[in-house]
C-alpha positions in Angstrom: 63.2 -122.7 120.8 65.0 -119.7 121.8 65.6 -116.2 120.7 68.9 -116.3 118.9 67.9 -120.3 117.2 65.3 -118.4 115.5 67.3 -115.4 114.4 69.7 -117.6 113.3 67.5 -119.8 111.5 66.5 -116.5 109.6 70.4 -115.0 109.2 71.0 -118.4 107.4 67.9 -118.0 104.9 69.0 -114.7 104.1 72.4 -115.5 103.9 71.1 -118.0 100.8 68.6 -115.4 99.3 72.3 -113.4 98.6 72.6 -116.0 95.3 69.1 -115.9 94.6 68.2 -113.8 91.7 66.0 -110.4 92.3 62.9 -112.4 90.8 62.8 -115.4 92.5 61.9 -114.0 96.1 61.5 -110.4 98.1 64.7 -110.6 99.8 67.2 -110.8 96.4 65.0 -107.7 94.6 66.2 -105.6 98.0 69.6 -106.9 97.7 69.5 -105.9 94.1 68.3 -102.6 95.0 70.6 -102.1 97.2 72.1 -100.2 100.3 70.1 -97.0 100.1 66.8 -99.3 99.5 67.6 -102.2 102.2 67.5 -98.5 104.8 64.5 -97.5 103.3 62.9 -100.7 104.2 64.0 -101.2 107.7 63.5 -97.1 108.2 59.5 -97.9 107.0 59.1 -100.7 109.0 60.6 -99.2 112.3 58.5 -96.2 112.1 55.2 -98.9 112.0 56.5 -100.9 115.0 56.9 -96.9 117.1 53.8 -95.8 116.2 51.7 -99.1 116.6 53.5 -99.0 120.4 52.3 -95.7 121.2 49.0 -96.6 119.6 48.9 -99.5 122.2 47.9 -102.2 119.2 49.1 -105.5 120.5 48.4 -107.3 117.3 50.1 -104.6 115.2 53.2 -104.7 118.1 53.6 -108.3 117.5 53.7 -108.1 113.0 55.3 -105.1 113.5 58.4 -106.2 115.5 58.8 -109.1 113.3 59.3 -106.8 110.0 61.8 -104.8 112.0 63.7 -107.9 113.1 63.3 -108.9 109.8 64.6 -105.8 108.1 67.3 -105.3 110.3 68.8 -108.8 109.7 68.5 -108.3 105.9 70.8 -105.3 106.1 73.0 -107.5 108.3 73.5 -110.2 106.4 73.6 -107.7 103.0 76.4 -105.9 105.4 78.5 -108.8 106.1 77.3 -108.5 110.3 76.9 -111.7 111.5 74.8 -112.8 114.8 78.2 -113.6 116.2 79.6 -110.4 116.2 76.5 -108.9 118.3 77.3 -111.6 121.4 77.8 -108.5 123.6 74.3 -107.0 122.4 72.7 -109.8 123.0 74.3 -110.5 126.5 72.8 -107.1 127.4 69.5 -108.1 126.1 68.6 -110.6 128.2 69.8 -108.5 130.9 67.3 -106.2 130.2 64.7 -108.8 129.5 64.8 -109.7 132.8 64.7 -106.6 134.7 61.3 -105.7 132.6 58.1 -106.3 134.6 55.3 -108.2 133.3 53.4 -104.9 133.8 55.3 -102.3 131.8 52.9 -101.9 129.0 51.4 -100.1 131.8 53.9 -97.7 132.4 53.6 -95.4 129.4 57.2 -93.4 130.8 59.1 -96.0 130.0 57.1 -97.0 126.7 58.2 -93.3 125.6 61.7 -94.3 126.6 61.6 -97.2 124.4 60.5 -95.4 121.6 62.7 -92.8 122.0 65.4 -95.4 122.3 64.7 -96.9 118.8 64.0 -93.6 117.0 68.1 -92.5 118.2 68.8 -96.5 117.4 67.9 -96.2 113.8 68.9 -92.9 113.0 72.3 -93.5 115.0 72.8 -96.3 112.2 71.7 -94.4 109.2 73.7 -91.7 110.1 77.2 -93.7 110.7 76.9 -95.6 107.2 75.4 -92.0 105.0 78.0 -88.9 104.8 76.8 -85.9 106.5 76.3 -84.7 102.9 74.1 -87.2 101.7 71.8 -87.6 104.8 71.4 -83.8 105.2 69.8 -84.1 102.0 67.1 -86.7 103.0 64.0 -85.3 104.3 63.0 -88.1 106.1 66.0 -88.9 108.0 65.1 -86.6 110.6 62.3 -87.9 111.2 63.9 -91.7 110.9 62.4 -91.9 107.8 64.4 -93.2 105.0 61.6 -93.2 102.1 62.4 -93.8 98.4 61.1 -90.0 97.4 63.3 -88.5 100.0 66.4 -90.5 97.8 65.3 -88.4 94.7 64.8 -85.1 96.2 64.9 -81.9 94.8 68.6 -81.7 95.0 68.7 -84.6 92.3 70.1 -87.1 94.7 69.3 -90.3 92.8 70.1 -94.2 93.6 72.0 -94.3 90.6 74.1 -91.7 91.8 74.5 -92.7 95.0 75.5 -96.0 94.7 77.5 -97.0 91.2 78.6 -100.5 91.8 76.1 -102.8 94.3 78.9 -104.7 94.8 80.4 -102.1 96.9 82.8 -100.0 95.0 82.9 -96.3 96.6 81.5 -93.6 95.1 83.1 -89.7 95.3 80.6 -89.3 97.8 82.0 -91.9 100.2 79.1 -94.2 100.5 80.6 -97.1 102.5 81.5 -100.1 101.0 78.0 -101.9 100.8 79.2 -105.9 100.9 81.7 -105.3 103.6 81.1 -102.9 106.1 83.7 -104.0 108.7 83.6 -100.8 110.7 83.2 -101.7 115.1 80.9 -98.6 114.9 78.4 -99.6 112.7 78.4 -103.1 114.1 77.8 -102.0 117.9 75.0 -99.3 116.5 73.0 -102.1 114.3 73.6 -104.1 118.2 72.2 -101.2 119.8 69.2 -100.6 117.5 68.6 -104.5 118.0 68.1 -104.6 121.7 66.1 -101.2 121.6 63.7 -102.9 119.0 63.3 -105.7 121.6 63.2 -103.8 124.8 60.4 -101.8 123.2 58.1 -105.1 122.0 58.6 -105.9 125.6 57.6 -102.7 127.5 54.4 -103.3 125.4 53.8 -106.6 126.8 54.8 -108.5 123.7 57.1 -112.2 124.3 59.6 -113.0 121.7 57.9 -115.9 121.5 54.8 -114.2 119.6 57.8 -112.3 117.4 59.0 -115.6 116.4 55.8 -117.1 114.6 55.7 -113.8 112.9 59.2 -114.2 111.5 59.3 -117.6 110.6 56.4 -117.3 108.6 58.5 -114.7 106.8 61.2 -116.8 106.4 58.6 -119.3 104.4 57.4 -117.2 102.1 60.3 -114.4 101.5 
């Protein structure tokens, strides 16, 4: 089974959890949260697949890519980006599949790259779909940490407050719309922060194959 059949496979199970309601499984309480909460998740999860690469875990590599993956496509789906629309992304993915060698978890230069890579990835995305005024108020974000006690910080910035509507109505703030984001940018940065996430599993040594028992026990029990 390739790559994108299992990511697909997922992208339509999470496209169903969208009518679920918040109780009956993991992925409908995050859409129920929210934007601001569906960042904070794939910000958390992220950070655990850098820092098991640079620990050199294997195992860890392996879970840890799959939550990303996972994360990631929730905020796709809950962002109206299909699959489809990252064909270019993907294109270059394979491309730089195959110009890995089998030995790169060896090379720790271009493990640091691939870290580096998705640590500008994520906070490239969180930055496009926050205001400037918002995200300068987070204390992870710097860090490419999105958590839940950076949201209320001591400037009062609440998830109430930041998002009124989950269905996507603007705030004053101009938090983009949270069930539509049509902007190219945002699209081509979620694309980017894909094929980093992959390119770094594989500088560690880690197949997609792995990746993809990982995430489709996730897409059993979420």
């Amino acid at each position: 089974m390739s790559d994108f059949v299992v990511l697909r496979e997922l992208e339509q199970v999470l496209q169903q959890r969208l009518e679920a309601k918040p109780d009956e499984s993991y992925v409908a309480s995050l859409y129920a949260k929210g934007l601001i909460k569906i960042l904070d998740k794939l910000g958390e999860e992220t950070t655990e697949l850098m820092v098991a690469a640079a620990c050199d875990e294997d195992e860890r590599v392996v879970s840890e890519s799959a939550d990303t993956y996972f994360h990631l496509l929730v905020f796709m789906v809950f962002a109206g980006i299909t699959l489809d629309k990252l064909g270019a992304i993907n294109n270059q993915i394979k491309v730089t599949e195959n110009s890995l060698k089998t030995n790169s978890k060896e090379n720790t230069e271009e493990v640091q790259k691939a870290i580096r890579a998705v640590a500008s990835g994520l906070g490239d995305l969180i930055a496009e779909i926050l205001p400037s005024s918002l995200t300068s108020g987070l204390t992870g974000v710097k860090d490419n940490k999105l958590s839940g006690e950076a949201i209320k910080d001591e400037r009062g910035i609440k998830d109430e407050r930041a998002i009124k509507d989950e269905r996507g109505i603007k705030d004053e703030r101009g938090i983009k719309d949270e069930r539509a984001i049509k902007d190219e940018s945002i699209i081509k940065k979620a694309g980017v922060l894909f094929a980093s996430i992959k390119s770094l599993h594989l500088c560690r040594g880690v197949n997609f194959s792995l990746v993809a028992q990982e995430l489709k026990t996730r897409m059993r029990h979420k």
